[in-house]
C-alpha positions as CSV (number, residue, x, y, z in Angstrom):
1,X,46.4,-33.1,-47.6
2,X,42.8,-32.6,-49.4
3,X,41.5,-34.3,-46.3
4,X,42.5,-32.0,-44.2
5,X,41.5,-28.9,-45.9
6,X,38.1,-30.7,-46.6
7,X,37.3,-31.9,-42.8
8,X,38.9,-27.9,-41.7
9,X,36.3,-26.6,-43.9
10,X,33.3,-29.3,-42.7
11,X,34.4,-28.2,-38.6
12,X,34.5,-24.4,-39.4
13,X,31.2,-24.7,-41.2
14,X,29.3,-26.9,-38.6
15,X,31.3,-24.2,-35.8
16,X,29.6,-21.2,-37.6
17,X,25.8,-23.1,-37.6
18,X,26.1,-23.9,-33.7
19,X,27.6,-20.3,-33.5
20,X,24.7,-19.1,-34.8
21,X,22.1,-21.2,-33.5
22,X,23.7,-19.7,-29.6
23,X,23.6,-16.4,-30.8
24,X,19.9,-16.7,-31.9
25,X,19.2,-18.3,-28.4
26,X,20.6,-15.9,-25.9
27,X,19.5,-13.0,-28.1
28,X,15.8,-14.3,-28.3
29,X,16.1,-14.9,-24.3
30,X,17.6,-11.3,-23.9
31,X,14.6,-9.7,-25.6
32,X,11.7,-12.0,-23.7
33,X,12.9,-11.4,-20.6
34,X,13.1,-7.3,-21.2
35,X,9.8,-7.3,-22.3
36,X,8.2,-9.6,-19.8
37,X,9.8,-6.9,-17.0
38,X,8.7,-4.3,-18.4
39,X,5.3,-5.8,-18.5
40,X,6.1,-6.1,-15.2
41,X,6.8,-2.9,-14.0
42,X,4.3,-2.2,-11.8
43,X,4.4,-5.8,-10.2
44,X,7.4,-6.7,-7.8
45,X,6.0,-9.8,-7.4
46,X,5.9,-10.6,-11.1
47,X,9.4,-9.2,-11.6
48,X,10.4,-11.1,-8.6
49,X,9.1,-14.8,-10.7
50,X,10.3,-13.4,-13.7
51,X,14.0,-13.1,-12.6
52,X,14.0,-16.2,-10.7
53,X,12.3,-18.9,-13.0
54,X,12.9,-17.4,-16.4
55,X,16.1,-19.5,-16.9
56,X,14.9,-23.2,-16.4
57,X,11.4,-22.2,-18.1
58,X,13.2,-20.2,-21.1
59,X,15.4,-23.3,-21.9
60,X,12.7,-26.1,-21.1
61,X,10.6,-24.3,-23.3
62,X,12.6,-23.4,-25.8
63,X,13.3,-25.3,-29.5
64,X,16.7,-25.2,-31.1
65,X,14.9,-26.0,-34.6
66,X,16.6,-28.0,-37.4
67,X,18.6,-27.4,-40.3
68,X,15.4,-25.9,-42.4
69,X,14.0,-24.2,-39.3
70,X,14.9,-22.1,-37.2
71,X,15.0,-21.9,-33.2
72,X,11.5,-20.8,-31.3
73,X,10.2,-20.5,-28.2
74,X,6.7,-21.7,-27.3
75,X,5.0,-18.9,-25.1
76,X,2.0,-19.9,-24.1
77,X,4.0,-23.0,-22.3
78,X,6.6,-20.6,-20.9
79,X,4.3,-18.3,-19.6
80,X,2.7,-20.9,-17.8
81,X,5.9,-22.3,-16.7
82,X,6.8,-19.3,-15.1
83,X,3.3,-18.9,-13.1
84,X,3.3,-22.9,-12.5
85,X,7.0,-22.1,-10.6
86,X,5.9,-19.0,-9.1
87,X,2.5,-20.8,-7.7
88,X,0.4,-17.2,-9.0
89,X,-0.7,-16.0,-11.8
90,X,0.5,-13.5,-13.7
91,X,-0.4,-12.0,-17.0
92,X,2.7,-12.9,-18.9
93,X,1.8,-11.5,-22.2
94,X,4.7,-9.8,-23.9
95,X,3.7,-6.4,-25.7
């Protein structure tokens, strides 16, 4: 019966690190993507690449870290993901 307490423990403490490591993921890609529109705001066109390629160059781009580090995104390879996809260039620089 130790067993099972011990490997219920082990799955709800490995659950709440993946939990986590989601959370921190969709949150980080919540913020980038607000900022880079409202950089946007005066560019249809930019908004337009933004909403369509942010996705699949958020989540090539982005690194789910280890146990000692956390997730991050690297920006200046997203950014150029996004204008690579959208075949322009915008100034993708978040304020």
């Amino acid at each position: 019966m130790k067993w099972v307490k011990a490997i219920a423990g082990i799955a709800i403490a490995a659950g709440i690190v993946v939990g986590f490591k989601f959370y921190r993921k969709f949150q980080m890609a919540g913020d980038v993507r607000n900022k880079l529109l409202a950089a946007c705001a005066e560019s249809t066109q930019c908004a337009t690449s933004v909403n369509t390629h942010f996705d699949h160059c958020f989540d090539a781009n982005y690194d789910w870290g280890n146990r000692q580090r956390l997730g991050n995104l690297d920006g200046p390879k997203f950014a150029d993901c996004i204008n690579e996809k959208a075949d322009e260039y915008f100034t993708l620089q978040p304020e």
